[in-house]
C-alpha positions in Angstrom: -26.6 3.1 39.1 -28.0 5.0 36.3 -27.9 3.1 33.3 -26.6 6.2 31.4 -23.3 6.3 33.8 -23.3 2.1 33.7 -22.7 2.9 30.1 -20.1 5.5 29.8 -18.1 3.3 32.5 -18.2 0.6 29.9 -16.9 3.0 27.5 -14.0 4.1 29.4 -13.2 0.8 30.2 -12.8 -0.2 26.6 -10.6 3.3 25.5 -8.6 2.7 28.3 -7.8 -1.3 27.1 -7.0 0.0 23.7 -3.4 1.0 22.4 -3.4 4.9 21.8 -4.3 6.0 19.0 -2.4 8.8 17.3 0.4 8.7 19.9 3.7 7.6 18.5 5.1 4.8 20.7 8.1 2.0 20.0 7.5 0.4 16.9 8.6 -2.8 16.9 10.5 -5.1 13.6 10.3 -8.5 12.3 10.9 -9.8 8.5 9.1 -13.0 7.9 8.7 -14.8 4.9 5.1 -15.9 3.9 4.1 -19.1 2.1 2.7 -18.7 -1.6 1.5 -21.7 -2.7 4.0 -24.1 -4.8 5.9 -20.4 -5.4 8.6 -19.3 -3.3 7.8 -17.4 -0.1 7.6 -13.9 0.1 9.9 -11.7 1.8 7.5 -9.3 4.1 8.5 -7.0 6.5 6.3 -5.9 9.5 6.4 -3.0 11.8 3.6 -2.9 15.0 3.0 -1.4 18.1 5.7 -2.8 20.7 5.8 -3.2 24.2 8.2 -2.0 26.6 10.9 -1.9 23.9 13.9 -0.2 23.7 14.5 1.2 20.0 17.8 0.7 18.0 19.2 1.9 14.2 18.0 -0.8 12.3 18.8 -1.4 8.8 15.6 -2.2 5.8 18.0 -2.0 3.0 18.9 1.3 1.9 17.3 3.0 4.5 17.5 3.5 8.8 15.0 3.5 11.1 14.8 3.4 15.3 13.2 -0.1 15.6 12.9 -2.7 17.9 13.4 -5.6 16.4 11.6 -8.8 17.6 9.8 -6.8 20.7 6.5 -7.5 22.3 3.6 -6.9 20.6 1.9 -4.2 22.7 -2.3 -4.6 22.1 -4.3 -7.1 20.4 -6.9 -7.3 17.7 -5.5 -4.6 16.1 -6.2 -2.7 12.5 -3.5 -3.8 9.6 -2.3 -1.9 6.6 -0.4 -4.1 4.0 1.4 -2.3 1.4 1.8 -2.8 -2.2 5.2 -1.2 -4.0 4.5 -0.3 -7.7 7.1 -2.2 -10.2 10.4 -2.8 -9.4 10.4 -1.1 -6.1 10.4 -3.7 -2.6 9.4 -4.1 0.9 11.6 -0.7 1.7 9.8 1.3 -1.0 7.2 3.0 2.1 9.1 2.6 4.8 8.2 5.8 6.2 4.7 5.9 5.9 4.7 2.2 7.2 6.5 3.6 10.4 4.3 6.4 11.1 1.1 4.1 10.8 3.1 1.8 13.5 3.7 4.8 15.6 -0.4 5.4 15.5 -1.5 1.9 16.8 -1.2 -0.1 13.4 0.4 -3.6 12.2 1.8 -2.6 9.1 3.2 -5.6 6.4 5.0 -4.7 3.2 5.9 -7.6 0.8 8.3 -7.6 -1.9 6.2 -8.8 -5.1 8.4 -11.9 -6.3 9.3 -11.2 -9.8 8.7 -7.9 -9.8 11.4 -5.9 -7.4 14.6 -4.2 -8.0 16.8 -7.5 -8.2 14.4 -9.4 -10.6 11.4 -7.9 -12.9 11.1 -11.5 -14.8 7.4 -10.8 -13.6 7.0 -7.8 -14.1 3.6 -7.9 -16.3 2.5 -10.4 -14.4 -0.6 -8.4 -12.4 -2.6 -11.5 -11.7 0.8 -13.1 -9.8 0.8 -9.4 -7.8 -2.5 -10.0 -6.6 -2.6 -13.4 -5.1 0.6 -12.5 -4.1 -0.7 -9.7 -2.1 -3.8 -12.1 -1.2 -1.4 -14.6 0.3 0.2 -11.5 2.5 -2.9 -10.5 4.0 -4.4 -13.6 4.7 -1.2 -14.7 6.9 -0.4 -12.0 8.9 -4.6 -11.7 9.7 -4.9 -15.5 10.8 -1.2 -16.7 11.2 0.8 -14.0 12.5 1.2 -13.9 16.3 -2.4 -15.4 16.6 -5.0 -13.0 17.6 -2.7 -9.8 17.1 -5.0 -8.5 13.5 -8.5 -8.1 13.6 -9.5 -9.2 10.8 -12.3 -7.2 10.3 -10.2 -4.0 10.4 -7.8 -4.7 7.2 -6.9 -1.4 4.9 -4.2 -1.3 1.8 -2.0 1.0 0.5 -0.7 0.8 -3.3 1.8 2.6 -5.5 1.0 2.6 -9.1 1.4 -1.2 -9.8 0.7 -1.8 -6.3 -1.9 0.6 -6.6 -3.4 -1.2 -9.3 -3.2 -4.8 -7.3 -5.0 -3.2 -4.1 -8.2 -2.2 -6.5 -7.9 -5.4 -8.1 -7.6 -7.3 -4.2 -10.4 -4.9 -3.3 -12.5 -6.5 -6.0 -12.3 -4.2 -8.9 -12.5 -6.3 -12.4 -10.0 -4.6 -15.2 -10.5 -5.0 -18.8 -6.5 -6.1 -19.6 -7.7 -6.2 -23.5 -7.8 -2.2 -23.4 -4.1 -2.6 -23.0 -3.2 -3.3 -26.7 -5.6 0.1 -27.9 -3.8 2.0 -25.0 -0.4 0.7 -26.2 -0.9 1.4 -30.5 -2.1 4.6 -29.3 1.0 5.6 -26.9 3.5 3.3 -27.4 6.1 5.3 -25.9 4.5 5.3 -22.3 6.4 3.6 -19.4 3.5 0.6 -19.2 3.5 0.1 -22.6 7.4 -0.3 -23.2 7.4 -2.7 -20.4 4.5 -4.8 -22.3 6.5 -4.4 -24.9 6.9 -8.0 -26.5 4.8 -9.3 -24.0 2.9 -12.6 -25.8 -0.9 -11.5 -26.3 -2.1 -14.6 -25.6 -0.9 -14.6 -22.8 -3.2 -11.6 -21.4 -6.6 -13.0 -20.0 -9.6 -10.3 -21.0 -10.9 -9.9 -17.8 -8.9 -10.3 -14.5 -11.0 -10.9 -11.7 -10.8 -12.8 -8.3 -12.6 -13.2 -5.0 -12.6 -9.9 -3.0 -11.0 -9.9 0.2 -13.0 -8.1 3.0 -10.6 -4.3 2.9 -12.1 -1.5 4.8 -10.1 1.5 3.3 -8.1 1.7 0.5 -5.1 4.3 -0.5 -4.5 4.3 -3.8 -1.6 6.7 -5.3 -0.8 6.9 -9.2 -2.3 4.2 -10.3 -1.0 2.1 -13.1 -3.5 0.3 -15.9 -6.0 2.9 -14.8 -7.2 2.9 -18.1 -8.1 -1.0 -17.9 -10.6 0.1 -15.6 -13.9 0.9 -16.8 -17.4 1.9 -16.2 -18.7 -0.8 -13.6 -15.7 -2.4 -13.0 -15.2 -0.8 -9.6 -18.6 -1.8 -8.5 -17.6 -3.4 -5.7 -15.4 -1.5 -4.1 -18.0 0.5 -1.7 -15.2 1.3 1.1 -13.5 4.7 1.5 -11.0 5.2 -0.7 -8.3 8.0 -0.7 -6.6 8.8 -3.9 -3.8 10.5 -4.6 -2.4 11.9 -8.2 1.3 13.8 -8.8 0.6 17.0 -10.3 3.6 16.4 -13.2 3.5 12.6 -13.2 5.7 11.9 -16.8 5.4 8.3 -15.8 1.6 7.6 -16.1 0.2 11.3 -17.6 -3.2 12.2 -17.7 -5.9 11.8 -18.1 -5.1 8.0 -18.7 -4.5 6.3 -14.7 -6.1 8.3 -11.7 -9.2 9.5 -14.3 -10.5 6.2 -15.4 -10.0 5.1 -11.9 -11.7 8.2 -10.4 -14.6 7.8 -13.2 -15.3 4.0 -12.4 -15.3 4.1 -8.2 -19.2 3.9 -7.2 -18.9 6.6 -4.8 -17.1 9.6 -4.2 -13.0 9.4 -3.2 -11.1 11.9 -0.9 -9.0 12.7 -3.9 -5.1 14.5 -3.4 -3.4 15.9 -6.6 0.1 16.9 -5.5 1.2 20.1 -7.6 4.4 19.8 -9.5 5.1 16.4 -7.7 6.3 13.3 -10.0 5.9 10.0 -10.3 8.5 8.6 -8.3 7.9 11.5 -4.9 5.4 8.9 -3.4 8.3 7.1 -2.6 10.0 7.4 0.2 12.6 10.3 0.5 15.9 8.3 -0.7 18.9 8.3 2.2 22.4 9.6 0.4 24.0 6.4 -0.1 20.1 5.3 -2.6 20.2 8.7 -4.2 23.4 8.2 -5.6 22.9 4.9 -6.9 19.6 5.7 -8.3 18.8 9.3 -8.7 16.0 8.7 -11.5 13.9 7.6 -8.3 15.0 10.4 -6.0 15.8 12.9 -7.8 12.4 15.6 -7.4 11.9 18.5 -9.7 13.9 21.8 -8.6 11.9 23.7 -5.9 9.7 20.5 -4.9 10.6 19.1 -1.2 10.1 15.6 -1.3 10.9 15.2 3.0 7.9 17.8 3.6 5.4 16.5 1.0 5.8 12.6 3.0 5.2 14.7 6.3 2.3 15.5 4.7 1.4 12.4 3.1 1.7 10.1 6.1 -0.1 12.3 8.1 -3.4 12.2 5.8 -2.8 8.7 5.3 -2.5 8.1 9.1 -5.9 10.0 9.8 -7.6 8.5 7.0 -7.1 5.1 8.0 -8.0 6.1 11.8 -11.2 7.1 11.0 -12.3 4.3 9.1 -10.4 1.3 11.2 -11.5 2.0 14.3 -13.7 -0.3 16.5 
């Protein structure tokens, strides 16, 4: 046989062993809770591909989605995204986008940051907790969960303004947390800086910095602490990254977030700035019942359709992390 055709039959071979990509399927459900240390577990929840599985309204908090809870995993070694909500958000904060990166072939795990979710923000400044945290997450669904289901060398991240700012930090960016007292004198009326607000300043290393873990692609949408990032401090972060800025975010305003991050990356980003979007439209598009309890999170400017801009968020987000996860 031609060694030409003795390759391409290895080829098909190894497409046709693979789940398929890009073609929604039965996601399956589990919430687990993940060991951190001498702290208490965190909550995570994780969809993935499932096998053979008949879907059902299941209920992640506030929201429904068509799950299949505790089916089959349906392929192995495949590419994970964890999720990072941004501050006082939770597991449920991207549940769609974490459902249509299922649908595409991905394990997807989304923690809720202990001490810094909707029921308890005692931690809420705490970024270095956030990012072992997140550390913790990712190294126990690669190695622990249903063993041999993650390939460990295909790992991406998304993050949500503090979430984004813990999956740069994971990544192994170094921030400069002493820029947040200038920042803060200067505009003490910012949402970062009231929440620091009477924060001890001893109690702020100068430099927060930890081991990289090995990321392929990061996501990064309206990041907070921007700012602490500075010239070299994103050195290391040599992967794709895909940023994304809201056009009127009154939450973290330029040019003081997505610039310095921008500025600081050692190559160049695929960078998204969503016109007349807000802070809070990254998250998920809020079900009735969560819109009326908490319309200063889903409540989008007049004329702005939240529903269509996550159609076309998850979609970018989905083929971004396709093309660099695969094999």
């Amino acid at each position: 046989m031609p060694r030409r055709w003795h390759s391409l039959r290895v080829i098909l071979a190894l497409l046709i062993s693979l789940p398929a990509w890009g073609q929604e399927a039965a996601v399956g459900f589990a919430i687990i809770a993940v060991p951190n240390g001498a702290a208490a577990p965190i909550e995570t929840a994780i969809w993935y591909p499932a096998e053979g599985a008949t879907v059902r309204p299941t209920r992640i908090e506030a929201f429904s989605q068509d799950l299949a809870p505790g089916a089959a995993l349906r392929g192995r070694g495949l590419p994970l995204v964890v999720i990072s909500h941004g501050s006082g958000g939770s597991l449920a904060s991207h549940v769609d986008t974490a459902l249509a990166l299922a649908q595409s072939g991905f394990v997807v795990a989304a923690l809720t940051h202990p001490g810094d979710n909707f029921r308890d923000q005692s931690g809420a400044t705490d970024m270095a907790a956030r990012t072992g945290q997140l550390a913790a997450v990712i190294g126990h669904v690669a190695g622990r969960w249903m063993d041999g289901a993650v390939d460990p060398a295909r790992i991406g991240a998304f993050g949500f303004s503090a979430g984004a700012f813990t999956v740069l930090a994971v990544a192994g960016g170094v921030p400069e947390l002493t820029r947040i007292a200038a920042h803060c004198a200067a505009n003490p009326g910012f949402y970062d800086c009231r929440l620091m607000a009477g924060r001890p300043a001893a109690a702020v290393p100068p430099v927060m910095a930890r081991t990289p873990l090995p990321l392929r692609a990061l996501v990064v949408a309206a990041p907070a602490l921007g700012f602490t990032y500075g010239p070299g401090s994103l050195a290391a972060l040599t992967m794709p990254v895909q940023l994304w800025q809201a056009g009127a975010d009154a939450i973290l305003p330029a040019p003081h977030y997505m610039e310095p991050v921008r500025a600081a990356l050692p190559g160049a980003a695929e960078f998204r700035s969503v016109p007349d979007a807000g802070h809070f439209d990254f998250l998920a598009p809020c079900p009735e019942g969560l819109a009326r309890a908490v319309p200063a999170i889903c409540t989008s400017a007049p004329g702005f359709d939240r529903a269509a801009f996550h159609a076309r968020l998850n979609a970018d987000v989905v083929r971004f992390m396709m093309e660099t996860l695969r094999r």
